[in-house]
MIDRENVEX-87407 format. One record per residue: residue number from 1; x, y, z of N, C-alpha, C, O in turn; residue in three letters. Coordinates in nm, 2 decimals, always signed. Layout:
<recs>
+-----+--------+--------+--------+--------+--------+--------+--------+--------+--------+--------+--------+--------+--------+
: num :    n_X :    n_Y :    n_Z :   ca_X :   ca_Y :   ca_Z :    c_X :    c_Y :    c_Z :    o_X :    o_Y :    o_Z : residu :
+-----+--------+--------+--------+--------+--------+--------+--------+--------+--------+--------+--------+--------+--------+
: NUM :      X :      Y :      Z :      X :      Y :      Z :      X :      Y :      Z :      X :      Y :      Z :    ALA :
...
+-----+--------+--------+--------+--------+--------+--------+--------+--------+--------+--------+--------+--------+--------+
</recs>
This chain:
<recs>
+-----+--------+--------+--------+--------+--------+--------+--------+--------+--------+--------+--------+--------+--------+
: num :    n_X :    n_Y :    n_Z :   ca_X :   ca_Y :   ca_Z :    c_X :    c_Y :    c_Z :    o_X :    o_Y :    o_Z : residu :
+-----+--------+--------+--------+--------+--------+--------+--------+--------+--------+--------+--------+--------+--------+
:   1 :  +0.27 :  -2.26 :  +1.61 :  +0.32 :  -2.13 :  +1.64 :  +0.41 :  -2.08 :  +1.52 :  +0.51 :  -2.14 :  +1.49 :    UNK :
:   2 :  +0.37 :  -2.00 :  +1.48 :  +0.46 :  -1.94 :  +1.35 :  +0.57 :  -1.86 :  +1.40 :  +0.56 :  -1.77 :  +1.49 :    UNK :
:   3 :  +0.70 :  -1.89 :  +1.31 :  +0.83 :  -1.82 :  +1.33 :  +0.83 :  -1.66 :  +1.31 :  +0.75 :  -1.60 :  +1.24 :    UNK :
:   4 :  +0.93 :  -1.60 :  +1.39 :  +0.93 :  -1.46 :  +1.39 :  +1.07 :  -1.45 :  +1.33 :  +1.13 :  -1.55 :  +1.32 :    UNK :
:   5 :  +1.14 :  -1.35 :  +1.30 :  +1.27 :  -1.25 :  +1.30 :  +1.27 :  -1.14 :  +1.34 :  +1.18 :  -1.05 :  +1.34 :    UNK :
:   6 :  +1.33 :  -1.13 :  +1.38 :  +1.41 :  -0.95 :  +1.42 :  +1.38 :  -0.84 :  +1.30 :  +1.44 :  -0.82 :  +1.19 :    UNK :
:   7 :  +1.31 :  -0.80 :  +1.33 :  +1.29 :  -0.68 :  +1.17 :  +1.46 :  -0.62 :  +1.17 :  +1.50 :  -0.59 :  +1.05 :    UNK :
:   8 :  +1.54 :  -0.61 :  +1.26 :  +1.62 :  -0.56 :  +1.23 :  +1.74 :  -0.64 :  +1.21 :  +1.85 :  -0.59 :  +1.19 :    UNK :
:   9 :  +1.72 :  -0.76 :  +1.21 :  +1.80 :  -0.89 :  +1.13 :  +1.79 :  -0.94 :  +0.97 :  +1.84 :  -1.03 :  +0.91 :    UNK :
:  10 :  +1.72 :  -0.84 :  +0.93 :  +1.67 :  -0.87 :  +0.79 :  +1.74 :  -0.80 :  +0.69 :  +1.76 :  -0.68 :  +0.70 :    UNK :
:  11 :  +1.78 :  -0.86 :  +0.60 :  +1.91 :  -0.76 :  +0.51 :  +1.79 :  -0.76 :  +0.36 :  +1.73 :  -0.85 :  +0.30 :    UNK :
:  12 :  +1.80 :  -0.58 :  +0.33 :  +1.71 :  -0.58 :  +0.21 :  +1.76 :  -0.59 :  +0.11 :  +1.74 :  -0.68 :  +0.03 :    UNK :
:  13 :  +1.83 :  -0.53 :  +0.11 :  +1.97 :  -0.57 :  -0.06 :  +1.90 :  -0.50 :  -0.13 :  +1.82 :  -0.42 :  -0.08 :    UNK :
:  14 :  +1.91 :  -0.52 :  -0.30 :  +1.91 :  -0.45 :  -0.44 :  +1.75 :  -0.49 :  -0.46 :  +1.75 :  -0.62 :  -0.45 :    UNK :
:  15 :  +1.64 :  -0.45 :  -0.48 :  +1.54 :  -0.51 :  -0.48 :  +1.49 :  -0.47 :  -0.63 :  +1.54 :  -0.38 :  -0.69 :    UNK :
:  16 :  +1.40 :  -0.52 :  -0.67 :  +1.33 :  -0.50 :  -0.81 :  +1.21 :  -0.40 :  -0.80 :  +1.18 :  -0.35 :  -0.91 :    UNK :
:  17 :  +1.17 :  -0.37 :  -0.73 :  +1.08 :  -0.30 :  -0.68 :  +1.14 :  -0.17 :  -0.63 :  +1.24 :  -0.16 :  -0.55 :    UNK :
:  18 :  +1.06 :  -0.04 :  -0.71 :  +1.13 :  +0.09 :  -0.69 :  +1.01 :  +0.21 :  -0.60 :  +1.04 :  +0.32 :  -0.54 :    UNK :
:  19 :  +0.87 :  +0.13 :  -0.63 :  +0.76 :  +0.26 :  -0.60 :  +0.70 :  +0.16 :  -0.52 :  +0.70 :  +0.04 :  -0.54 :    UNK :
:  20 :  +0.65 :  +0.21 :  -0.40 :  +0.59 :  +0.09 :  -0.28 :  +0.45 :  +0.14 :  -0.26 :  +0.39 :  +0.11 :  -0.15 :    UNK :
:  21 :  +0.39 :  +0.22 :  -0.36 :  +0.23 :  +0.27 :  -0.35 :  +0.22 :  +0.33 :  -0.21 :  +0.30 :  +0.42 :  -0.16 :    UNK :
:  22 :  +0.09 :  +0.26 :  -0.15 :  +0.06 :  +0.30 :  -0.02 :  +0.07 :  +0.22 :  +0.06 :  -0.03 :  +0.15 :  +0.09 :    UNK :
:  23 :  +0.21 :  +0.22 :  +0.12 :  +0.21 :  +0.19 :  +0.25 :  +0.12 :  +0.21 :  +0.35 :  +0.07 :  +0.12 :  +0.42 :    UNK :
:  24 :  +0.11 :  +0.29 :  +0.36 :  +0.01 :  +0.35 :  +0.51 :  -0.12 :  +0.25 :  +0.47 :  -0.17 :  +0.17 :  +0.56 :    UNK :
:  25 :  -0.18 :  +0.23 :  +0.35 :  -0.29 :  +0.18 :  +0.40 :  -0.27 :  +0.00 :  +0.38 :  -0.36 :  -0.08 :  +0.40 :    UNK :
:  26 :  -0.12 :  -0.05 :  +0.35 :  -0.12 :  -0.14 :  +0.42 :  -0.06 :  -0.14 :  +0.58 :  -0.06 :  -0.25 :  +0.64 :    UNK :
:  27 :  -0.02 :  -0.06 :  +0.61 :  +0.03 :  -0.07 :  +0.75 :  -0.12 :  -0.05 :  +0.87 :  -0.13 :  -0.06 :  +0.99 :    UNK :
:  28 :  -0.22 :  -0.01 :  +0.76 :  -0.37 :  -0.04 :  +0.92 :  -0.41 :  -0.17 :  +0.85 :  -0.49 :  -0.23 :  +0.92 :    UNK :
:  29 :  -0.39 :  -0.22 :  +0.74 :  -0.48 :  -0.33 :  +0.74 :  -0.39 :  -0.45 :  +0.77 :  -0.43 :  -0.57 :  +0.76 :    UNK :
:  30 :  -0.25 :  -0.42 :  +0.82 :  -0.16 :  -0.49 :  +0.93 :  -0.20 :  -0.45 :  +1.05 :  -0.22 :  -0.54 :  +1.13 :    UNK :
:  31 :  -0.21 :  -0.37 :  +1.08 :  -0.26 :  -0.34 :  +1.23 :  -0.40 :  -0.36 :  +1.26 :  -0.42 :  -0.41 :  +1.37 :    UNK :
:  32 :  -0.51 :  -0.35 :  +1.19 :  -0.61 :  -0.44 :  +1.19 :  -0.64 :  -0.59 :  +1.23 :  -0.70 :  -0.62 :  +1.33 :    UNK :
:  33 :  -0.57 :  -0.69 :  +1.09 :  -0.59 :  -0.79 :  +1.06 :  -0.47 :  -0.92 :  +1.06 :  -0.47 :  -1.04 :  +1.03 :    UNK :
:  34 :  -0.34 :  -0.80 :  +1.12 :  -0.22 :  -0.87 :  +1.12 :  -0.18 :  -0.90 :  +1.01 :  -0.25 :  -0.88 :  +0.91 :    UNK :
:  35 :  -0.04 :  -0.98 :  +0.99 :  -0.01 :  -1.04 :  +0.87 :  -0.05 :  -1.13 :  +0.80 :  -0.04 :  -1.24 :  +0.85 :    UNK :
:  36 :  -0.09 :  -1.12 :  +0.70 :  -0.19 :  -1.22 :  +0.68 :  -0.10 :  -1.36 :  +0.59 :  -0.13 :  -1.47 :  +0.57 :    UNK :
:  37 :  +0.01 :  -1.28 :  +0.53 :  +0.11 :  -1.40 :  +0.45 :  +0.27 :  -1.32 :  +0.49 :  +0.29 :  -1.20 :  +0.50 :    UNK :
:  38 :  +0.33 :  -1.41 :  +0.52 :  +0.46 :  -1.38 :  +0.57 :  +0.56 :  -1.31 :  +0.48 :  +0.53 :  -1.26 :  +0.37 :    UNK :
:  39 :  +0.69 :  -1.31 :  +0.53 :  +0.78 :  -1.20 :  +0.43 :  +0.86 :  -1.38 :  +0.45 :  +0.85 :  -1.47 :  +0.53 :    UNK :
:  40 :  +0.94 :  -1.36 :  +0.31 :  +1.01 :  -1.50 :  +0.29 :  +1.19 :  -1.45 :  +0.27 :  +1.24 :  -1.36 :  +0.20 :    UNK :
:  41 :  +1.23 :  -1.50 :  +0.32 :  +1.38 :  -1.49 :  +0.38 :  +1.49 :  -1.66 :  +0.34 :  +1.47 :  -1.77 :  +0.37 :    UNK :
:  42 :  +1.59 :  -1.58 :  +0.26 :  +1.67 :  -1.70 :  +0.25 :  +1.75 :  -1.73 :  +0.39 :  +1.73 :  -1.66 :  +0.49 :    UNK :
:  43 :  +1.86 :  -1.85 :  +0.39 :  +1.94 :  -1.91 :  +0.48 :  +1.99 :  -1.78 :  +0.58 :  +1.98 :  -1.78 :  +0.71 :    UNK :
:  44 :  +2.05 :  -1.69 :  +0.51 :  +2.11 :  -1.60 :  +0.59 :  +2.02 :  -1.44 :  +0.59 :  +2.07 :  -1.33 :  +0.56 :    UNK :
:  45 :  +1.88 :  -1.46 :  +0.63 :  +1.80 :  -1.36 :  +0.66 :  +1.80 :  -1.24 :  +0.54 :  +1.76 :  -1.12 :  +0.56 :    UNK :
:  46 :  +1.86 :  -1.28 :  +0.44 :  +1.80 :  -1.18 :  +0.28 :  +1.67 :  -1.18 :  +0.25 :  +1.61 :  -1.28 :  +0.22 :    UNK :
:  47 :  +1.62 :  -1.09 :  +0.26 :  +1.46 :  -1.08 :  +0.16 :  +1.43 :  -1.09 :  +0.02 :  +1.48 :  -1.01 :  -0.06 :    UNK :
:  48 :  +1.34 :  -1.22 :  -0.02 :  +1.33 :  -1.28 :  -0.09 :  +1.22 :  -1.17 :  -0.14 :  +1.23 :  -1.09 :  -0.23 :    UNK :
:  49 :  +1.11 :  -1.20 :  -0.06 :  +0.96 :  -1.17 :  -0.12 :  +0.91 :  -1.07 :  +0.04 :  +0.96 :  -1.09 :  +0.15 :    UNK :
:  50 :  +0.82 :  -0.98 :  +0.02 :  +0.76 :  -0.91 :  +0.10 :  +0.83 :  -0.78 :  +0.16 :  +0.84 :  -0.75 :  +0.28 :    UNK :
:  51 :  +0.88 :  -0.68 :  +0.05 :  +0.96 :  -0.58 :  +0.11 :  +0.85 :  -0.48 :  +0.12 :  +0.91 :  -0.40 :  +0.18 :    UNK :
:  52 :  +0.69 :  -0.42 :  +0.10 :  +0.57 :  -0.38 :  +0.15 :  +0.56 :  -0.45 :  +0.26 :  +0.55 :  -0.38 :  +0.36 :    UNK :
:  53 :  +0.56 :  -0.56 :  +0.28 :  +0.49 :  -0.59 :  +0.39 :  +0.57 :  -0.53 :  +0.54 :  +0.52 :  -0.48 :  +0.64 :    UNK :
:  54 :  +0.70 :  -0.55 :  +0.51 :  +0.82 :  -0.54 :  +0.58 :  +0.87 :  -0.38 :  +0.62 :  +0.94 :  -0.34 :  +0.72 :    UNK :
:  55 :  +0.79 :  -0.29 :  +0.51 :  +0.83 :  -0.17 :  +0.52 :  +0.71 :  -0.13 :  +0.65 :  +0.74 :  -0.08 :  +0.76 :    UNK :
:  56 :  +0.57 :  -0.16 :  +0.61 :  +0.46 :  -0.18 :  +0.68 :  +0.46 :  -0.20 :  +0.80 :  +0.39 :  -0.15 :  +0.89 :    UNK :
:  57 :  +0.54 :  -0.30 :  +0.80 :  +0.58 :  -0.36 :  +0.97 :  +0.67 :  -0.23 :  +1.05 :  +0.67 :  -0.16 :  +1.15 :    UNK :
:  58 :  +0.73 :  -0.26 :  +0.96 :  +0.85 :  -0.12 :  +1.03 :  +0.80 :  +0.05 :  +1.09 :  +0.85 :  +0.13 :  +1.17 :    UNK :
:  59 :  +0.69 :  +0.04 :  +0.98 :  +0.63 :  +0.16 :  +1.06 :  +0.49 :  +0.15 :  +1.14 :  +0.41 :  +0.24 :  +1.16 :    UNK :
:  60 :  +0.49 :  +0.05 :  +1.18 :  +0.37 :  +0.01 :  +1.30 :  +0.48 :  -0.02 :  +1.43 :  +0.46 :  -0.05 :  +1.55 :    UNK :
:  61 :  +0.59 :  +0.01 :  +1.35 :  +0.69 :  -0.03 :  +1.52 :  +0.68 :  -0.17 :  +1.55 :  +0.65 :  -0.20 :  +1.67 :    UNK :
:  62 :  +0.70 :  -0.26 :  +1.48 :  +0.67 :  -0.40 :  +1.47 :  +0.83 :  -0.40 :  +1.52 :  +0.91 :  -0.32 :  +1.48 :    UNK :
:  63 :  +0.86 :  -0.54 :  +1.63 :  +0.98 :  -0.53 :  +1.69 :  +1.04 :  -0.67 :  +1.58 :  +1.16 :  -0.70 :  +1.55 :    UNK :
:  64 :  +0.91 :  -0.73 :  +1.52 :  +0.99 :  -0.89 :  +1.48 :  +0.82 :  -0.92 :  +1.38 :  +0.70 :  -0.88 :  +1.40 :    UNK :
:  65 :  +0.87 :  -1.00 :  +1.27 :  +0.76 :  -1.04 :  +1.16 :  +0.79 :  -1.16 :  +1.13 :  +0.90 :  -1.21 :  +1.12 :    UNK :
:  66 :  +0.69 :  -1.22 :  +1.13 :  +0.64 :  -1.37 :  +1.08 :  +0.72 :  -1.36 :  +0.96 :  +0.75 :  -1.25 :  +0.91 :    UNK :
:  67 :  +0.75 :  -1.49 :  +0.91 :  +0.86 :  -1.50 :  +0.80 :  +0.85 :  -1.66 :  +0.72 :  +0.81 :  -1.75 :  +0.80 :    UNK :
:  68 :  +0.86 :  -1.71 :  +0.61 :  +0.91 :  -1.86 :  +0.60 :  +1.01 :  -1.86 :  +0.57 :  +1.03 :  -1.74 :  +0.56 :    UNK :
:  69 :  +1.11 :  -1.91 :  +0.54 :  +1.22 :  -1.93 :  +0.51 :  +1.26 :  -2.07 :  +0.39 :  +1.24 :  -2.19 :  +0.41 :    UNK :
:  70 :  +1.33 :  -2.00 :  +0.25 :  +1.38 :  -2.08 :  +0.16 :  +1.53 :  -2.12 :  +0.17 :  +1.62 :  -2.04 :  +0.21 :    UNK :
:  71 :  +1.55 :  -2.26 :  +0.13 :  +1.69 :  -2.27 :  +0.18 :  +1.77 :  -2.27 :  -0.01 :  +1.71 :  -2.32 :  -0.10 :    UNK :
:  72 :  +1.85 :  -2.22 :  -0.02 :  +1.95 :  -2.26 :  -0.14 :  +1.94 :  -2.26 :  -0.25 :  +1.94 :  -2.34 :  -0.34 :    UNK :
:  73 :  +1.92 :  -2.07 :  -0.22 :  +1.93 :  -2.02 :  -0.35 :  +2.05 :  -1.91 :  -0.41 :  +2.14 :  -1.85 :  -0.36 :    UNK :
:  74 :  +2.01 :  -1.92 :  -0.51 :  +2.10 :  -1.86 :  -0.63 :  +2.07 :  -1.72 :  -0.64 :  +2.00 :  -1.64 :  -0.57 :    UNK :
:  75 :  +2.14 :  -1.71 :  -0.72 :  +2.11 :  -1.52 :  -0.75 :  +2.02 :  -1.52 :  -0.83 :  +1.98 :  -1.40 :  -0.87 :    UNK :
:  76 :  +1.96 :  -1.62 :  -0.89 :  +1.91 :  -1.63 :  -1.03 :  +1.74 :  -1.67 :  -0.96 :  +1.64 :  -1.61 :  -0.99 :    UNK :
:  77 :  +1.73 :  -1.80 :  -0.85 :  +1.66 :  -1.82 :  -0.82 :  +1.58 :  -1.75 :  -0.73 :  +1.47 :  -1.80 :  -0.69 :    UNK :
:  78 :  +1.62 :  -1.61 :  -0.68 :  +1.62 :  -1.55 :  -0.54 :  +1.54 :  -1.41 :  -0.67 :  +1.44 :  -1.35 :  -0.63 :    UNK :
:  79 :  +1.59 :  -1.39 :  -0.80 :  +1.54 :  -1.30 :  -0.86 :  +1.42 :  -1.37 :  -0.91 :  +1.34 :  -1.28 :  -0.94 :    UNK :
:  80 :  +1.38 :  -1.47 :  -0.94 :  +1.32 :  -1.54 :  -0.97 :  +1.18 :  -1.57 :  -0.88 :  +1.07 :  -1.59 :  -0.93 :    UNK :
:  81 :  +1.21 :  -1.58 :  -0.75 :  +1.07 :  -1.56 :  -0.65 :  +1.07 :  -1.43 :  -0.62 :  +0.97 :  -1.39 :  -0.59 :    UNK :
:  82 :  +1.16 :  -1.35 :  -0.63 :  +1.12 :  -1.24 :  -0.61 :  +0.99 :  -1.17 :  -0.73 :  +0.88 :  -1.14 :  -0.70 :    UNK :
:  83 :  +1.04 :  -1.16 :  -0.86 :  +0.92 :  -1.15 :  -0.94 :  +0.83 :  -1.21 :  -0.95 :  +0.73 :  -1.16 :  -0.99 :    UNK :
:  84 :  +0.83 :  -1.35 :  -0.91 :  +0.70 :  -1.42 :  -0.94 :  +0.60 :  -1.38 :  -0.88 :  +0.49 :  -1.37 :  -0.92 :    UNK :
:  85 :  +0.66 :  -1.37 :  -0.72 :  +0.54 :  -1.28 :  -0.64 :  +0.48 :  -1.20 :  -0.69 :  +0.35 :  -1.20 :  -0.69 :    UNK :
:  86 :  +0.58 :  -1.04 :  -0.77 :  +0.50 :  -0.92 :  -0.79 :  +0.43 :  -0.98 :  -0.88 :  +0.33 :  -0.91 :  -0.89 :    UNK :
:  87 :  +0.42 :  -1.10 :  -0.98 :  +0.39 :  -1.09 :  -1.13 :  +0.25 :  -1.18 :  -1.11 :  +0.15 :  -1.13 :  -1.16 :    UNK :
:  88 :  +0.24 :  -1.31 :  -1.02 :  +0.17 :  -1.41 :  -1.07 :  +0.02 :  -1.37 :  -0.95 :  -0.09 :  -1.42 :  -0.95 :    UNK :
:  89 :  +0.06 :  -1.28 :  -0.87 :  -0.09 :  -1.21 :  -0.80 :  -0.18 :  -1.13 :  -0.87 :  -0.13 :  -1.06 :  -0.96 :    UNK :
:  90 :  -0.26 :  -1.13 :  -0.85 :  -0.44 :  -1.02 :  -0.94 :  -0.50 :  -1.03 :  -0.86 :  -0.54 :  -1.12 :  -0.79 :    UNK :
:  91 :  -0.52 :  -0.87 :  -0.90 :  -0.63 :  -0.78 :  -0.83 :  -0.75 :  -0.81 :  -0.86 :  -0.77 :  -0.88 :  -0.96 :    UNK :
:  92 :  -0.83 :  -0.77 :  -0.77 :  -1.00 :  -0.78 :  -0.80 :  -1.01 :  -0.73 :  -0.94 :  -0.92 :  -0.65 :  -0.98 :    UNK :
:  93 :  -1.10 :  -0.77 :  -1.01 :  -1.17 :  -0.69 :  -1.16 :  -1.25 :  -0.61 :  -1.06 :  -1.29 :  -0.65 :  -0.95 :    UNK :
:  94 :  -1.27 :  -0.50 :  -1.10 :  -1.35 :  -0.36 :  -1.03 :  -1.53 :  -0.40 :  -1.02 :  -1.63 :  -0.34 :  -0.98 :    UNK :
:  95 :  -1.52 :  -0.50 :  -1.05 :  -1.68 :  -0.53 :  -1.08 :  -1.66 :  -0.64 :  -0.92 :  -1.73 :  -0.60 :  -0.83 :    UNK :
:  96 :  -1.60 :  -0.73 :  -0.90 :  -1.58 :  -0.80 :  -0.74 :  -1.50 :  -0.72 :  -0.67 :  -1.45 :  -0.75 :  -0.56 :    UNK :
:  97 :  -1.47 :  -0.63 :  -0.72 :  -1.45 :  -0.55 :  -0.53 :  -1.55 :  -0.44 :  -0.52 :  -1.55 :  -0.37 :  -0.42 :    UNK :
:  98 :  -1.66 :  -0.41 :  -0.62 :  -1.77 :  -0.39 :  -0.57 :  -1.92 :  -0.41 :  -0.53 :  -2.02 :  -0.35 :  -0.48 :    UNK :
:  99 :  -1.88 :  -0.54 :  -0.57 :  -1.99 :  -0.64 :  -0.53 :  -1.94 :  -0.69 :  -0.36 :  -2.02 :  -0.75 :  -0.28 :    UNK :
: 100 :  -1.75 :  -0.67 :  -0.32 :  -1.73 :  -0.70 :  -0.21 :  -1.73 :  -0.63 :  -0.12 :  -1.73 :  -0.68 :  -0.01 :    UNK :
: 101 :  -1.75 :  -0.51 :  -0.13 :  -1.75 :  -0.40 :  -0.08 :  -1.92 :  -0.34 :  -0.05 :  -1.94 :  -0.29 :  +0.06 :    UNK :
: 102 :  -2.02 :  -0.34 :  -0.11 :  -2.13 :  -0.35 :  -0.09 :  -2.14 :  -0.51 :  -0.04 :  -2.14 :  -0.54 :  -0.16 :    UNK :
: 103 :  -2.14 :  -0.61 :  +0.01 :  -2.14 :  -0.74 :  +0.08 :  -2.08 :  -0.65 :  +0.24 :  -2.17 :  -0.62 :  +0.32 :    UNK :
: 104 :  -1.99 :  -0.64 :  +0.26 :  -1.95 :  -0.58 :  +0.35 :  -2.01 :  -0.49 :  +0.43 :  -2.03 :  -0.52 :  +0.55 :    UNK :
: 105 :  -2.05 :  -0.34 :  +0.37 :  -2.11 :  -0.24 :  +0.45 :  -2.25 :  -0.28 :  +0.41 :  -2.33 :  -0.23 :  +0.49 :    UNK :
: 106 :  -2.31 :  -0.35 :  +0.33 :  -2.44 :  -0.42 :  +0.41 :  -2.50 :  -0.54 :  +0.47 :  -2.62 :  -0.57 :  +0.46 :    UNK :
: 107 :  -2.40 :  -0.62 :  +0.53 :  -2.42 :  -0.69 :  +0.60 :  -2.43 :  -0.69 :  +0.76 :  -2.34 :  -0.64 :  +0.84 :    UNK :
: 108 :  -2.56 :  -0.75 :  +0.81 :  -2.57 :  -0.72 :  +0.94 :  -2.55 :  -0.81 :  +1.05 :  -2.57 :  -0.77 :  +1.17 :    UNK :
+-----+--------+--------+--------+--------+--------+--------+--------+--------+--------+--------+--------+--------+--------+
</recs>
């Protein structure tokens, strides 16, 4: 059984992240498909990593979000998973998300 928090237990603080794209169309493919990777939270409920996902939750009226939790960190190391997330993920090349996307609406 995977851990929850209180969305409203969660302290966002100074974040690195200024433009959050499109929310809305992650908040149906949360309401869809649910969360599919958790929001990550230090000792005392700071957001580490997942403030999209978290904003997302918030507007589906989500009362509490799946979470992992890192213990003991720094200001240095807390900036440090915070970027690595936005930095070390990649997007489809346009050429597999359209080979995924025709896979999709023609499959029967």
């Amino acid at each position: 059984m995977e851990e929850k928090v209180q969305i409203t237990a969660i302290n966002i603080g100074n974040r690195m992240r200024k433009y959050f794209g499109d929310i809305d169309g992650l908040a149906n493919s949360l309401a869809r498909h649910g969360l599919l990777t958790p929001i990550v939270l230090d000792n005392e409920n700071n957001l580490v990593a997942g403030h999209r996902r978290l904003l997302a939750a918030k507007q589906l009226g989500w009362p509490d979000i799946p979470f992992r939790r890192v213990e003991a960190l720094d200001a240095i190391a807390r900036q440090e998973l915070e970027l690595e997330e936005n930095l070390r993920r990649k997007d489809l090349e346009w050429q597999e998300e359209v080979v995924g996307l025709y896979k999709l609406y023609t499959a029967k």
